[in-house]
Every structure is written in structure tokens, then in C-alpha cells.
C-alpha positions in Angstrom: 32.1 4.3 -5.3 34.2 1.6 -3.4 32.8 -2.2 -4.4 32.1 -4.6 -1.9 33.4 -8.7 -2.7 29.6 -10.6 -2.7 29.6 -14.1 -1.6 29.3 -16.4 -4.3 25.8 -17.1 -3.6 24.5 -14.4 -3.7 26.1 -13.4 -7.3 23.0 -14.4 -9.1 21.8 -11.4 -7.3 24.3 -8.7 -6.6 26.8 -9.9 -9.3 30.4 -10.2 -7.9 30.9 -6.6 -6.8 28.7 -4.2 -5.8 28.4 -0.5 -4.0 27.4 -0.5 -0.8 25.2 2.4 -2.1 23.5 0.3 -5.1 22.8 -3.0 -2.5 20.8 0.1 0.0 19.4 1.3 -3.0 18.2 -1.9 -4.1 17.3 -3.3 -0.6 15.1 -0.2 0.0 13.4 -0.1 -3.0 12.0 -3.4 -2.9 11.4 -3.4 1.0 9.5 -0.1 0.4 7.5 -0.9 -2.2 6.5 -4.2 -0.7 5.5 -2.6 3.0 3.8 -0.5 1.3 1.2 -2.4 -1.0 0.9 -4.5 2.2 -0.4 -1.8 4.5 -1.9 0.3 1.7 -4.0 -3.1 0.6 -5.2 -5.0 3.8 -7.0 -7.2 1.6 -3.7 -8.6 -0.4 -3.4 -11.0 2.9 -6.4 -11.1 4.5 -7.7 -14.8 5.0 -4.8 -16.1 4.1 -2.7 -18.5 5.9 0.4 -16.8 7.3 2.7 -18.7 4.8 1.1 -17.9 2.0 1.0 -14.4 2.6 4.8 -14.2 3.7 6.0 -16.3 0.5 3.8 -14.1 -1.8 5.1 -10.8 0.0 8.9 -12.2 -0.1 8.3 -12.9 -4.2 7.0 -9.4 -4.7 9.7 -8.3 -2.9 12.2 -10.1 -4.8 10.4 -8.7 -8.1 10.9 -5.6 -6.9 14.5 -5.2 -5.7 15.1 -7.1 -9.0 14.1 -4.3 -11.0 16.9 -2.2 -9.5 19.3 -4.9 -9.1 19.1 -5.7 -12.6 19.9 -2.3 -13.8 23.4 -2.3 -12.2 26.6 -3.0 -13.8 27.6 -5.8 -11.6 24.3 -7.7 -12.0 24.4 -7.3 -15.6 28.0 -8.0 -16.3 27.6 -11.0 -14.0 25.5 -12.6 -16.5 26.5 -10.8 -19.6 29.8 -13.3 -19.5 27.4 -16.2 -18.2 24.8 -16.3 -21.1 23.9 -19.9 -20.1 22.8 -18.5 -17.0 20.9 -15.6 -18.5 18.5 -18.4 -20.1 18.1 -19.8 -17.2 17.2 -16.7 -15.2 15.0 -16.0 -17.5 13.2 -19.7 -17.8 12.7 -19.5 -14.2 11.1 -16.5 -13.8 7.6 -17.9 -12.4 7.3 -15.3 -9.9 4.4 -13.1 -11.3 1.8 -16.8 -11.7 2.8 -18.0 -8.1 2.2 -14.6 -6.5 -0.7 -14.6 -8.0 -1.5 -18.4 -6.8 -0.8 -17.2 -3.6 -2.8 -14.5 -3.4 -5.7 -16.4 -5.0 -6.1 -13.3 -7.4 -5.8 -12.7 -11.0 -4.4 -16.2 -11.8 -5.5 -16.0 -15.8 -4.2 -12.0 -16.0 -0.7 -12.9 -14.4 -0.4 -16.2 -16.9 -1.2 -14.1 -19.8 2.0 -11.2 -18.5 4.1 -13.8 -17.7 3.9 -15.5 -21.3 4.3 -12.1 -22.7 7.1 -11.1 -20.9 9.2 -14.8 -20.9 8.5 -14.3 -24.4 9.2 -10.9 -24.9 12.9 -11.6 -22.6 14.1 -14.1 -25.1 13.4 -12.3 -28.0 15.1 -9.9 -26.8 18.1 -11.9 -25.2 18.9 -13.5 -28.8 19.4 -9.9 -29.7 22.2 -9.3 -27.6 24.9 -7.7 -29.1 22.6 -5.9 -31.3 22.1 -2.3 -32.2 18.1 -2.9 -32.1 18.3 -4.8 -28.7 17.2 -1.8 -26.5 14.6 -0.8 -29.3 13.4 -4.1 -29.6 13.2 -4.4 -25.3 11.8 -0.9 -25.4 8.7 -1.6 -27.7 8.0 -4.8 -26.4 8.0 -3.4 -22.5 6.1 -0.4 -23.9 3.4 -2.7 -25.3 3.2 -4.2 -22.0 3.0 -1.0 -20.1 0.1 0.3 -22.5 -1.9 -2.9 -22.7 -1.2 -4.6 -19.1 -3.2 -1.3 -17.4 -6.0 -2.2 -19.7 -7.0 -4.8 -17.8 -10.6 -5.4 -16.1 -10.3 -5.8 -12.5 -7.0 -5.9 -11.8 -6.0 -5.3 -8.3 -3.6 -2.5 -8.2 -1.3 -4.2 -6.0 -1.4 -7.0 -8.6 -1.1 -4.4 -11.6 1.8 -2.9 -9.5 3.6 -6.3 -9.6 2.7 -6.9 -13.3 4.3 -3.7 -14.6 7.4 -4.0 -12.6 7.6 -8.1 -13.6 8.0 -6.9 -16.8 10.2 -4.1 -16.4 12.7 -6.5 -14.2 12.8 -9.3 -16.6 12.0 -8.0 -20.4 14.4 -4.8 -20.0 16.0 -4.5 -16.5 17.6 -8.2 -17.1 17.2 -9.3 -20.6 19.2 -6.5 -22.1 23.1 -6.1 -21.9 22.9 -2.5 -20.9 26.8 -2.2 -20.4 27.5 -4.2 -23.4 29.4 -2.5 -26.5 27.1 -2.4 -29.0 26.9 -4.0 -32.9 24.8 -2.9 -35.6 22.3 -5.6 -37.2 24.7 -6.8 -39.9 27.1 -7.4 -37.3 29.8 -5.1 -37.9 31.2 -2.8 -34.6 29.2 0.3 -33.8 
């Protein structure tokens, strides 16, 4: 498919190039998802200011999209060749616990997936390069997908954004899915 140039602003995003194709696909999938949870859940906004409940729907939306965004090679070779960046991507990914703030619900179950999953992304970022970093990313986000559900009283659209949270930043972003592979002693695979 023919690439489009992104602005430089929005690389941390798209990455540098991207299909017209991948930024629908991408676009959709987060606007989808996010309209609806919103009209499926009344209650997600109800009482709330209006700001509140358009910054909390823009951050699941940016969740979201992020999942898909993450996945493509522009996105990922964007920060596979910025690894400073990739930390910092990472370090800043406070989305899940101010959703939550936002929507005054599940504050102590959204601290407890973001710590896993922050911690769970760097373990698996200082893998890069390995054989076992996919394993590793798998496991961990398989742990997550088993025990997150597990949770009393979750809201669904809150247990909707905790799964894909993880999915966006622990595999969709921390692994180098494009990257040629070593094996664990470092020699080429």
C-alpha cells in the first residue's frame, strides 16, 4: 500500500509513514470502540462534569487506537531506532489511573494494572533483541488477561479499557515486532 509522509508531530503516533488504510484502521477502531462503551454504558458519564467525561472518553480512545497503532510497522520502527523514546512512552503511560480518576471508578483496580503492566513493558523492553522477548511479552500479557477478569466489581467498560491498556503498552508497543531477532546468548537467529 502507498505511505503517506506524517507530520513530525504526530510521529509519536503514526511513525513517519503510514497507509492511508492502517491510519482508517486505526482511527475506526478506537472511535468505535469508544462510541460504543459510551452509548452501551450511560452510567460511564452520567453526573459528571462535561470535561471530565470528554478527557476520560478522548484517553480511552487514545488507548484504544494505540493498540492498533502500535502493531504497525511505522509505529514500531519509529521507536525501534528511538529507544530513548520507547522509555519514555512507556514511563508516561498514566492513561489507565486517570481514566479511572475521571470516571471516579475503580481507582485501586486500575493502579494495580497499571503497575503490572509499566512493569511488565520494561521487562520486556530490556529484552529487545531477544529470542524470548515475544514469549516473555506473551506470558506476561496472558497473566494479565487471565487475572485482570478476575476482578470483583469491575465495570466492564473499565475491564474493557484494562485489557486493551495492557495489550497496547506490554505487547502492542513494548515489543520490536519487525525487529530481526537474536537468541539469548546473543548470537544472530
Amino acid at each position: 500500500m502507498k505511505q503517506i509522509r506524517i507530520p513530525s508531530f504526530l510521529h509519536d503516533v503514526f511513525g513517519e509513514g503510514q497507509s492511508i488504510a492502517s491510519i482508517l484502521a486505526i482511527l475506526l477502531f478506537g472511535g468505535c470502540l469508544t462510541t460504543v462503551l459510551y452509548l452501551q454504558f450511560p452510567e460511564l458519564t452520567d453526573s459528571l462534569p462535561p470535561w471530565r467525561s470528554a478527557l476520560a472518553l478522548l484517553l480511552m480512545f487514545d488507548i484504544f487506537s494505540g493498540c492498533v497503532a502500535n502493531f504497525t510497522a511505522s509505529t514500531n520502527n519509529f521507536y525501534a531506532a528511538r529507544k530513548t523514546n520507547r522509555i519514555v512512552f512507556i514511563s508516561i503511560h498514566f492513561h489507565i489511573v486517570l481514566v479511572a480518576l475521571l470516571l471516579n471508578t475503580d481507582i485501586w483496580y486500575s493502579i494495580w494494572v497499571w503497575a503490572y503492566t509499566i512493569a511488565g513493558a520494561f521487562i520486556v523492553n530490556a529484552l529487545l533483541g531477544k529470542h524470548s522477548q515475544r514469549l516473555i511479552a506473551g506470558l506476561l500479557l496472558s497473566i494479565g488477561l487471565g487475572w485482570v477478569p478476575l476482578l470483583p466489581n469491575l465495570q466492564p467498560y473499565m475491564l474493557i479499557t484494562c485489557l486493551l491498556f495492557m495489550l497496547k503498552v506490554l505487547f502492542s508497543f513494548a515489543v520490536d515486532h519487525y525487529a530481526k531477532e537474536s537468541n539469548d546468548a546473543g548470537a544472530k537467529a
